[in-house]
C-alpha positions as CSV (number, residue, x, y, z in Angstrom):
1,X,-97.6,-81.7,10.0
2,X,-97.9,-84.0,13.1
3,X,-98.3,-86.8,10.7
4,X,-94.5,-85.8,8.8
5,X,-92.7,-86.1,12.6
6,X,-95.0,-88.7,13.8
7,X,-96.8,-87.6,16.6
8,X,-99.5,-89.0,17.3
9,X,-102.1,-87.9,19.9
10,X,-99.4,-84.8,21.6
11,X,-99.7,-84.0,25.0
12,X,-96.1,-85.5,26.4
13,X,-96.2,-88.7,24.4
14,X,-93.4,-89.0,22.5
15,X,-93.1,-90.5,19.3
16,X,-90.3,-91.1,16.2
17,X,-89.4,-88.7,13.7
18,X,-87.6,-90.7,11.1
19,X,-84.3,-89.9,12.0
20,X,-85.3,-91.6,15.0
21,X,-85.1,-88.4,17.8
22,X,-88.8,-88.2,19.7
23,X,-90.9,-84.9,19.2
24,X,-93.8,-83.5,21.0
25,X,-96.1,-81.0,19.6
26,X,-94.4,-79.1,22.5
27,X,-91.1,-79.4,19.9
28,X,-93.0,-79.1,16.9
29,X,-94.5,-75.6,18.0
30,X,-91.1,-74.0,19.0
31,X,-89.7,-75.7,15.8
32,X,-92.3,-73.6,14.0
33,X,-91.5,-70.6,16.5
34,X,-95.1,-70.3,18.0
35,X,-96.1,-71.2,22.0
36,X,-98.1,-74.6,22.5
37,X,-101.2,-72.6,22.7
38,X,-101.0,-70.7,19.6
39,X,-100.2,-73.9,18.4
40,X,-102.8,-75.9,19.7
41,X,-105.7,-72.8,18.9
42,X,-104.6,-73.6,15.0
43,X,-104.9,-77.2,15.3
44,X,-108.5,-76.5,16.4
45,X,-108.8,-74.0,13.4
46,X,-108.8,-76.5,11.1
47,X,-111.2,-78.8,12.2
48,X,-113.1,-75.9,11.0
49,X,-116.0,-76.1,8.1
50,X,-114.2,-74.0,5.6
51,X,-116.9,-71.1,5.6
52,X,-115.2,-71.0,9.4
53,X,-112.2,-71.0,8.7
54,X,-112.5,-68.3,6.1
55,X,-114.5,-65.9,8.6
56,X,-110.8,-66.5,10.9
57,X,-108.5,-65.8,7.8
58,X,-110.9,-62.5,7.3
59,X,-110.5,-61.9,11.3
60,X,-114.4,-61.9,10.9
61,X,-114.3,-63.9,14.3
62,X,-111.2,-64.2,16.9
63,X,-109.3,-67.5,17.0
64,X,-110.3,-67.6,20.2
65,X,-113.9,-67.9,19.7
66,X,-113.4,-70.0,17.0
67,X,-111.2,-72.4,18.2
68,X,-112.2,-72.8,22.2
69,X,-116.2,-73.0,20.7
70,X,-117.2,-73.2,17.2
71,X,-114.7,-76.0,16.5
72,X,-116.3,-77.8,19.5
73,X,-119.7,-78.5,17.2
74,X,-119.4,-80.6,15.2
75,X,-119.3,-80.1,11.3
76,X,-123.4,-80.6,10.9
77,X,-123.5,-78.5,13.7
78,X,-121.0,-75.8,12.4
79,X,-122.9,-75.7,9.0
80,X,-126.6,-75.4,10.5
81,X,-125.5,-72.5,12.8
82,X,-124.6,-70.7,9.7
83,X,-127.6,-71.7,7.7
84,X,-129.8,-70.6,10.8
85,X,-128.5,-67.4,12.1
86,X,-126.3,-65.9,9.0
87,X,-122.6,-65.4,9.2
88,X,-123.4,-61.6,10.1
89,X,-125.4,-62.7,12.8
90,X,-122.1,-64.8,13.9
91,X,-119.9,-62.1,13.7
92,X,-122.1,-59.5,15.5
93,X,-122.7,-62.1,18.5
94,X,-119.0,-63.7,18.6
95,X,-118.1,-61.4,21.5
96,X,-120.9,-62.6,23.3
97,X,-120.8,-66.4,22.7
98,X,-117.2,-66.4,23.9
99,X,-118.3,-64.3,26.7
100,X,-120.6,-66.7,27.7
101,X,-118.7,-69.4,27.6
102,X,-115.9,-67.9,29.5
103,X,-118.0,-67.4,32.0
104,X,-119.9,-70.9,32.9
């Protein structure tokens, strides 16, 4: 969506939508009627591996934990925590990883 109104890297740059008035992702959220943080949290979604993303859709694991620390990993990384502790395993420690995290 970002690419469609041209912005680029958000924050309070401001780039061109083709009709030539400036957007921010700040604009684009209350365009799509969410705050910048809700906004932001989804962006991070979908850097996701899509076995992620689906345990989000199936509210499996919070948004929160998924995008203030899974998304953080990278995709290799994302894909061998699943293969090495189970996607149960995930689910029944999500509470604490983002407690943990919260914390340091």
């Amino acid at each position: 969506m970002e690419r469609i109104y041209g912005i680029k890297n958000g924050g309070n740059k401001l780039s061109r939508l083709s009709n030539g008035q400036s957007a921010t992702q700040e604009e684009l959220a209350n365009k799509l009627g969410i705050d910048i943080n809700t906004y932001r949290r989804s962006k991070k979604i979908l850097e996701l591996i899509p076995e992620l993303q689906t345990m989000v859709d199936e509210k499996q694991i919070t948004t929160s934990v998924a995008s203030r620390i899974l998304a953080r990993l990278s995709p290799t990384d994302q894909k061998n925590l699943i293969l090495t502790y189970g996607k149960d395993e995930i689910v029944a420690n999500s509470f604490a990883i983002y407690n943990d995290s919260v914390v340091k």
